[in-house]
Every structure is written in structure tokens, then in C-alpha cells.
N, C-alpha and C positions, 0 to 999 in steps of 0.2 A: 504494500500500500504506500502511497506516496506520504499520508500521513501518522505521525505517531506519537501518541501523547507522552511525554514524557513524565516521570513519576516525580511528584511535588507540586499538586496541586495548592494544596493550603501553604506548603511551605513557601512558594515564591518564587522556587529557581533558580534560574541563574541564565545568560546569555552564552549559549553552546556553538559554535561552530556547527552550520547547517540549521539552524532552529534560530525559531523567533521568538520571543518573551513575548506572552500576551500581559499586558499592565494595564491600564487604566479601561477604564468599560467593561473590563471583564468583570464578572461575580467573584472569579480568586484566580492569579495568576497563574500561569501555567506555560510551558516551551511546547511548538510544535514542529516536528520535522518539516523544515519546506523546501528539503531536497529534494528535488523533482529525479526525475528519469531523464528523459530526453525531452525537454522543453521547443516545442516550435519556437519560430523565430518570431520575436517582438514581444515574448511573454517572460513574465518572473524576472522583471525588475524591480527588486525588494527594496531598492530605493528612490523609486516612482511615486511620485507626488503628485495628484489630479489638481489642475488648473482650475480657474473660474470659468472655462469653457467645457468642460469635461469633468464636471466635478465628483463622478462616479468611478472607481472602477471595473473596471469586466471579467468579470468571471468563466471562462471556458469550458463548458461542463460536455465531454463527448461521447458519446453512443455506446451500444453494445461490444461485446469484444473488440472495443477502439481505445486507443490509446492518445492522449492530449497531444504528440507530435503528429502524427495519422492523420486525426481528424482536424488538426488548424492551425496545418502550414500554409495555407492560405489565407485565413481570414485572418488571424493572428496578424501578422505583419502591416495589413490594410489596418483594421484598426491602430495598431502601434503610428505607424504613418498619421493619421489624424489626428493624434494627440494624446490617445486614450493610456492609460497607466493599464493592462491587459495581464491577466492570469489564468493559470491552466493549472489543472491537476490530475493525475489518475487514480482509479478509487475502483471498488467492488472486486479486488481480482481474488479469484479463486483458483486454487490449482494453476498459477502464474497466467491465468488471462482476464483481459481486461475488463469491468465492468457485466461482470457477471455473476457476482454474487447479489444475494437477497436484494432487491429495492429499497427497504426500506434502510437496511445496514449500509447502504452506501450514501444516502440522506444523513445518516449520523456521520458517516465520515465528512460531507461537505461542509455540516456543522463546525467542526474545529479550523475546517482551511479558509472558510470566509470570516472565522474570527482574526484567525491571522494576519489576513489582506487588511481587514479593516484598522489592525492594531499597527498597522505596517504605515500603509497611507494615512493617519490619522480624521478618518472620515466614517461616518454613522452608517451609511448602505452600499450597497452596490449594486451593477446591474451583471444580470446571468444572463449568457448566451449558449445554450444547450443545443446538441441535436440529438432524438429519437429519444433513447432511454432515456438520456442527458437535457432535455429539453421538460419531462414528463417531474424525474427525481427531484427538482429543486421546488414542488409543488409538494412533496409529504415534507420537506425540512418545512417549509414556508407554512403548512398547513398545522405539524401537527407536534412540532420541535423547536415552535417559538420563534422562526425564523425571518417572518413574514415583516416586522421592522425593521429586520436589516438588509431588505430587498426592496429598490427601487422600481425596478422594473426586467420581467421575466420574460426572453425573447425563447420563444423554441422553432426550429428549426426542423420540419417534421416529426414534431414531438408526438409520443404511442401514449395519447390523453386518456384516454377510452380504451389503451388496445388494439388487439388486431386481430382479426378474422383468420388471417393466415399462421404461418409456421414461422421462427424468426428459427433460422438457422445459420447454421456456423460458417464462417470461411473455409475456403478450403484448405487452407494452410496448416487447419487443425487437424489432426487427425483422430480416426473413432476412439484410436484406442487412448486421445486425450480428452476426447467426449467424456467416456465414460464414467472419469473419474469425476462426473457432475450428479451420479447417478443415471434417469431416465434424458435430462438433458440441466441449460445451467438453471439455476431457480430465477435467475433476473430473464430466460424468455418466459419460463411460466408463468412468472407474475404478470410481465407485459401481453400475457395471452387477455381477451376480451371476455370479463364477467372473473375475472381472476380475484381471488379473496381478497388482493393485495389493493387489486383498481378497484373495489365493491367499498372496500376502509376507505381510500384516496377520495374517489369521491362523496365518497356519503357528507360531506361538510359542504358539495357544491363545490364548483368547477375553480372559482376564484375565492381568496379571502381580502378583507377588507384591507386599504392601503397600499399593496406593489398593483402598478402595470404588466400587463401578458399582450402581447405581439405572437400571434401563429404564422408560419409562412409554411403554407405545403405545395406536395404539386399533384397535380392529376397523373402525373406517373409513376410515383411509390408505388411500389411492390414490394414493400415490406410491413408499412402500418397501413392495414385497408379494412374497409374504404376510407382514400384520405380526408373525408370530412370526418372523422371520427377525431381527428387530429383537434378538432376546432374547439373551443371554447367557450361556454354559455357567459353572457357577461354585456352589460353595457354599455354603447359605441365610448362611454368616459374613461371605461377602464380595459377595454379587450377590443382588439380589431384582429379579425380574422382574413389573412390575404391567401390567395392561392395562385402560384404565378404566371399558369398560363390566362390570367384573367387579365393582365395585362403586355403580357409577352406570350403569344399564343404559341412564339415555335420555339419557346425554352424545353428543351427536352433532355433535362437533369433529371435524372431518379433520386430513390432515399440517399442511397448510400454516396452520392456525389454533389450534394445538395449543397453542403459546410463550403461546396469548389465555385459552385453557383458565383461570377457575378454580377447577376443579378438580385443574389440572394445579399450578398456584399451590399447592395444596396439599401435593400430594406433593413437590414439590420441596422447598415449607417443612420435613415432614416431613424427608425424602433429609438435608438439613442440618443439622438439628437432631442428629441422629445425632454421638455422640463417637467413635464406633466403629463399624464394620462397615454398611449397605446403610440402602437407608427399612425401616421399619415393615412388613413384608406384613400385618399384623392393623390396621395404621393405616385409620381408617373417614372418608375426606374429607366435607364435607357436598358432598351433591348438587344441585344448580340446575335 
């Protein structure tokens, strides 16, 4: 796991080599690993400061057996480019892959790293940029682990809201015989399966909670969370805009898994955060490629 609590909670700690001292804001201080793995480029500058124009920073939260350089060696940098103070982590792995353990356990893990960030930057929220599972997960921190003050605004990037109808299945890199060791398969596709005990808890509170913004951007060609309206989110036009991108670029023809390379997707997001208040733009017109 990218993160790890270090033991001394009430004690205070100390300032480690690789780890951060959570101090002030915190309930009781405490060190978190924020050694990364393989950081894309533009993210995990732990001494990133957000400006008066930027005054959030971004959290990078990526997909199922994805790993934060995989999924945002492309957006990463763009955002860095604009100004943004930008962050990434890896979290959920089981049996050494990415983001495939429990949903809910890897919620707890983002817990610790966006207190980091904020202890880091000396700033109260941030905003989350997710895709798929990554886009769905910062909805139980934010929902149900108290999280929802320290989020500004939640952008998901074909996020699996609702689930999916289909199979989420493995790369093929993996092999069965490292499937197995998941049991029948990993617990974070079961949970992302559609009417899953896990999405039944997530939503029983309703799609959104009071105070962050949610930005959805899907596309009508996911073949992995379908149908991609399922992606979308109940909410009003103040706090949720739901976009889908062949609605304004009819011959974008990005699927799930290359969605994060989108960009046009680059776009909306720019938009999504540029926002001081409330969802993206629904009248925002990306340029099309």
C-alpha cells in the first residue's frame, strides 16, 4: 500500500524520512508514508503550495487493477501545467495488484493520504479526480468516514456509481493462476458488480451528501460500467452535472479504460475545477479532436 500509519498516534511522532507529520487539524498527530511507487509526472510535490487561483489541490484517485502512474500520465502533467498543486496514490492492493481489494478498505486508506495532502498544503479541502472504481470510492470516504468536509469537489471519470451489469475482468497480464489467489475473483469487482451489498450500503444515504460538488463524465462506449448512464448521478443542476461526451463530440470514440487519455476529457475536468462553486459547466463546449 502506498500508505502507512505509523505507530504514535497520541504520542506525536516525529518527522521521518518519506513521511509526513500530520499536526495541526488533525484530532492527534500522527506520520504517514507518502512514499509513492512510481508517481506520474506532475504529481507528489510535497512542497506544493495552491495559489489564489487554484486554491484546491487534486487528488488522483485510479481504477481497478490500475496503478497512479498507468492511469495519469496524462492528465497529471496537464493539470500540473495549469497550476494545480496535483496528487496521486495507490491503495487496495491485494496479493501485489492494484486496487483490488475491499471498497470500502481502500476508502479508509484515502482517509489518511488526503489528510496528508491537506497537512502538506496547509489548506481545509481538496478536489478528487477519480476514474471507474476511483471515481465511485471517494463517495463511501465522503459519505460514511466523515470525509465529505474535506472535499471540495468530486470529478469521476467513468465512475461504477451504481455498478455494472457486466463482468469487470482482469488484464491480461495477470495470470489465472494470480487470479486465484483472490479467491472466486478480487472483492473490489464484486463489490463494483450492480445491486452489490457494498453499492446497496453506498447508496442507501442517496447519491450525493451535503457540501462537495460531483462532475460525471462518461461515454456511450464503456464496456466496462454499463449501461453508462448508471455512471450518472441523482442531484441538483447546483451540485451535480452529469456530461456524456459524445453529447458534444459525437466522434470521440474513447472507451472506459482510455478515458483518464481523453483530451477531451482533459477538458472537462479543466473545466469541473475551475468551478469556485457548485459542478462543471453543462453549457461548457470542449474543443473536439
Amino acid at each position: 500500500m502506498v500508505l502507512s500509519l505509523v505507530a504514535g498516534f497520541l504520542a506525536g511522532g516525529s518527522l521521518l524520512g518519506g513521511s509526513l507529520l500530520l499536526g495541526a487539524g488533525a484530532a492527534s498527530a500522527s506520520t504517514v508514508d507518502v512514499t509513492p511507487g512510481v508517481s506520474p509526472p506532475g504529481a507528489n510535490d510535497w512542497a506544493c503550495k495552491p495559489g489564489k487561483d487554484h486554491p484546491y489541490p487534486v487528488v488522483l484517485v485510479p481504477g481497478t487493477f490500475e496503478s497512479m502512474v498507468k492511469n495519469w500520465s496524462t492528465l497529471s502533467p496537464v493539470l500540473k501545467s495549469q497550476g494545480y498543486c496535483v496528487f496521486a496514490l495507490d491503495y487496495g492492493q491485494a496479493n501485489g495488484i492494484d486496487a483490488s481489494g475491499p471498497v470500502a478498505d481502500s476508502a479508509r486508506e484515502l482517509a489518511p493520504f488526503i489528510d496528508a495532502v491537506l497537512a502538506a498544503t496547509g489548506v481545509r479541502q481538496v478536489d478528487i479526480v477519480g476514474h471507474s472504481q476511483g471515481g465511485m470510492m471517494p463517495r463511501y470516504y465522503m459519505g460514511f468516514l466523515g470525509g465529505a468536509k474535506k472535499v471540495h469537489h468530486l470529478v469521476g471519470i467513468s465512475p461504477s456509481n451504481h455498478g455494472t451489469e457486466g463482468l469487470i475482468l482482469p488484464p491480461p497480464e495477470y495470470a489465472p493462476s494470480e487470479m486465484q489467489l483472490f479467491g472466486p475473483f478480487c472483492q473490489a469487482c464484486l463489490d463494483q458488480e450492480a445491486g452489490s451489498a457494498f453499492l446497496t450500503e453506498l447508496n442507501s444515504i442517496g447519491d450525493t451528501v451535503r457540501g462537495p460538488s460531483y462532475t460525471v463524465i462518461s461515454t456511450r462506449l464503456d464496456e466496462v460500467v454499463t449501461p453508462y448512464q448508471s455512471q450518472f448521478l441523482a442531484g441538483g443542476a447546483q451540485q451535480v452535472t452529469n456530461i456524456t461526451l459524445q453529447d458534444a463530440c459525437p466522434l470521440d470514440v474513447f472507451e472506459h479504460d482510455q478515458t483518464p487519455n481523453d483530451p477531451v476529457v482533459h477538458q472537462w475536468v479543466s473545466n469541473a475545477l475551475s468551478q469556485a462553486d457548485g459542478p462543471a459547466d453543462p453549457g461548457f463546449r470542449p474543443r473536439c479532436l
